[in-house]
C-alpha positions, -999 to 999 in steps of 0.1 A, spaced: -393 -279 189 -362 -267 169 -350 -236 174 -338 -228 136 -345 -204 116 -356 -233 89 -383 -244 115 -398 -211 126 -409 -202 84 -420 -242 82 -446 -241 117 -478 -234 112 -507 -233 142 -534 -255 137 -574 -231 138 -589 -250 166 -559 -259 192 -535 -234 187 -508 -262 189 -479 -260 171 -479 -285 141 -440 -290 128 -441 -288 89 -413 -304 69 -403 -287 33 -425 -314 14 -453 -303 36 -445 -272 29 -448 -271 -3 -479 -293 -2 -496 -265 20 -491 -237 -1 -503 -253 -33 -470 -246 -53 -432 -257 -56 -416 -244 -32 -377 -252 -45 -386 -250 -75 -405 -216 -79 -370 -208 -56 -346 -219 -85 -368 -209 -117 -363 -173 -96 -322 -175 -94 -318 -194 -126 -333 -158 -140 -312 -139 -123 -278 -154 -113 -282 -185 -142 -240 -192 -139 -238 -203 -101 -264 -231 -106 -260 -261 -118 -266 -300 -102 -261 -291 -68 -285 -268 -68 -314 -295 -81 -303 -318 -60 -304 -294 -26 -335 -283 -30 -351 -318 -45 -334 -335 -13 -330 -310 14 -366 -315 31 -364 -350 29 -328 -351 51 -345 -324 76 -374 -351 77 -347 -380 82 -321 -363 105 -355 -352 129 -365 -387 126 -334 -398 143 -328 -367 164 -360 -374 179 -358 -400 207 -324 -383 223 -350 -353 236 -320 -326 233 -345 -299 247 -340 -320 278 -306 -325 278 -280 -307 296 -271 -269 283 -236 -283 275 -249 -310 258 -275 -286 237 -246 -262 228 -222 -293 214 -256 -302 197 -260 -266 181 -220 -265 174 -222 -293 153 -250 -290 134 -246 -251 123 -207 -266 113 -226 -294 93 -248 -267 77 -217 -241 69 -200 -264 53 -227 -281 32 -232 -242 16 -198 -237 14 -191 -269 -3 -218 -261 -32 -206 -226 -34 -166 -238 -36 -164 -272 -55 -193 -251 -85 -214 -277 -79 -242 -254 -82 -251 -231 -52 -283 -233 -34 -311 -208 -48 -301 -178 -25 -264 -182 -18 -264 -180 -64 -287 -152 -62 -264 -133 -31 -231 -145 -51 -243 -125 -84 -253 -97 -61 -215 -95 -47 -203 -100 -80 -217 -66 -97 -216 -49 -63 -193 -53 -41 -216 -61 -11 -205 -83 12 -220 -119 10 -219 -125 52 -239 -94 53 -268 -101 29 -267 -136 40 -270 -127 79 -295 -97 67 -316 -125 47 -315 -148 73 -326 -121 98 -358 -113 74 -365 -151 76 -368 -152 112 -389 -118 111 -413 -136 85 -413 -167 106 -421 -154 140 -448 -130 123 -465 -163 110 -465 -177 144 -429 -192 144 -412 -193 180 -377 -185 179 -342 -190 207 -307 -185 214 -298 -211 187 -319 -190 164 -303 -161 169 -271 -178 168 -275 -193 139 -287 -163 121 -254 -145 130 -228 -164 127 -237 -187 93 -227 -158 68 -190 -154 84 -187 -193 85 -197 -202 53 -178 -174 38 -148 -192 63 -150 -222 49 -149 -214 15 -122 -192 18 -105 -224 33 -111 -250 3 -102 -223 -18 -69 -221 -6 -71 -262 -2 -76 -260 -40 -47 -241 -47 -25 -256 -31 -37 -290 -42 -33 -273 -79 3 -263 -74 12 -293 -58 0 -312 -84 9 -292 -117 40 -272 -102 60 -302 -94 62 -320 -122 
């Protein structure tokens, strides 16, 4: 089983085995009778209604339906069975992949996934930071999920430490990307 923090709130136990049955978003959603995304974006569209746009229709249309894909591929290479090295590389690459999808919506105002608009307009009035009530959020996710019967690893924790800091990494990065691209292109001529 996956060891993110997205898998521990989508597991649920089945009454009569106890086994763990793997939910995807759609599923999700299904389960608990409402729209999951949506009821997530009518929330931040109240509240922080200038950091959404496309981007963040399209996320949360999509994003179950890549989990679903990516799984569907990922699962004939068996990485709980691989070697820890090969694990790690596994984990490295996928939390990059994820840091730089948020970052990407939050840089290029595309229109930010429900919570990173929500934490955004938070930091805005505030002045808190956005690694720390992302890595705080994140940590209440895991709490929720392993209080539903959610299991929980390394990569978990990992993950829940270290994706505030990156995301606010990369976007510091295409930021300064962007300006440079915008003096290059409207300085020199």
């Amino acid at each position: 089983m996956n060891n993110s923090y997205i898998t521990i709130i989508k597991e649920k136990r089945t009454v009569l085995s106890r086994k763990r049955v793997p939910l995807n978003q759609n599923e999700c959603t299904a389960d608990f009778g409402i729209g999951v995304p949506f009821e997530q974006n009518l929330h931040a569209c109240l509240v922080a209604r200038k950091n959404m746009g496309l981007g963040t229709v399209v996320y949360a249309l999509v994003s179950g339906y890549f989990i679903d894909f990516y799984s569907w591929i990922l699962i004939d290479i068996h990485l709980a069975e691989q070697d820890m090295l090969i694990r790690i590389l596994a984990f490295a690459i996928g939390q990059c992949c994820l840091s730089l999808g948020l970052a990407l919506l939050i840089q290029l105002n595309l229109g930010m996934n429900a919570l990173d608009a929500v934490l955004y307009k938070i930091q805005n009035h505030t002045n808190f930071s956005y690694t720390i009530m992302r890595t705080g959020c994140d940590i209440s996710y895991v709490v929720i999920g392993t209080v539903l019967g959610g299991t929980f690893g390394a990569g978990t924790i990992c993950s829940v430490l270290v994706t505030g800091t990156m995301v606010t990494m990369i976007t510091n990065i295409i930021g300064r990307i962007q300006k440079y691209e915008y003096k290059w292109r409207y300085e020199t001529n």
